[in-house]
N, C-alpha and C positions, 0 to 999 in steps of 0.2 A: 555283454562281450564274453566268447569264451577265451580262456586260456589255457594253455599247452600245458598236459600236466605230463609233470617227467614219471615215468616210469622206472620204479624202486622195485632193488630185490623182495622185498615183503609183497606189490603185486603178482611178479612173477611166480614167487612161494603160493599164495592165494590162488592164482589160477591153476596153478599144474596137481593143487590137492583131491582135485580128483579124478585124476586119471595117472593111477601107480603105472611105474614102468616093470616090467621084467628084469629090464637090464639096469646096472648102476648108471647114475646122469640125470641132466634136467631134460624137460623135454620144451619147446618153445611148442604153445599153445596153436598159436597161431599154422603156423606150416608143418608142424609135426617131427622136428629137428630133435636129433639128440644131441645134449652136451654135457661132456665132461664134468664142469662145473656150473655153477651159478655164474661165476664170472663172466664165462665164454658165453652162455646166455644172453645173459645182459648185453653185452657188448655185439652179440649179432643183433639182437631187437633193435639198437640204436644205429645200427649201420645195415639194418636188411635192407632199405630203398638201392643201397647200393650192390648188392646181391641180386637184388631182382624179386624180393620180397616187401609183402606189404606190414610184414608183420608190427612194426614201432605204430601205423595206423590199429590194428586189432586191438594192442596192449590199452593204447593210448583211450581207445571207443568204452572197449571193457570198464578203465578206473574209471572214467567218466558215468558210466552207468552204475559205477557201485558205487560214486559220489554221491549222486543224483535218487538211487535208493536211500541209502544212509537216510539222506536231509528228509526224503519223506517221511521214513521212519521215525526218526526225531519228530516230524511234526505231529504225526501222528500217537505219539507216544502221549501219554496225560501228565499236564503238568498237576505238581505239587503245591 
């Protein structure tokens, strides 16, 4: 079963590192939005369906694949 993982300022941080802006602001990954803050960020991701964006589905796909990396990672990693 999968479950919904919520999206944390630390993924947003993660994903927007690499792609620097010019201008000051975060930038939402997904649509290509600039904002002010971290906050204003966040808070469009969680409410883009109602904008007309998909972006909280992008965020969402993304941690799940950096999950889903990790763990292989880890398995692959040699135990001690």
């Amino acid at each position: 079963a999968s479950r919904r993982a919520s999206i944390t300022v630390r993924d947003i941080l993660a994903a927007s590192q690499w792609q620097p802006l010019p201008q000051r602001g975060y930038q939402c990954m997904s649509c290509c939005r600039v904002f002010p803050t971290l906050w204003s960020v966040k808070t469009h991701i969680q409410h883009s369906s109602q904008e007309g964006y998909s972006c909280k589905v992008y965020y969402r796909r993304l941690k799940a694949l950096w999950e889903k990396e990790h763990k292989e990672q880890e398995a692959a990693a040699p135990r001690v």
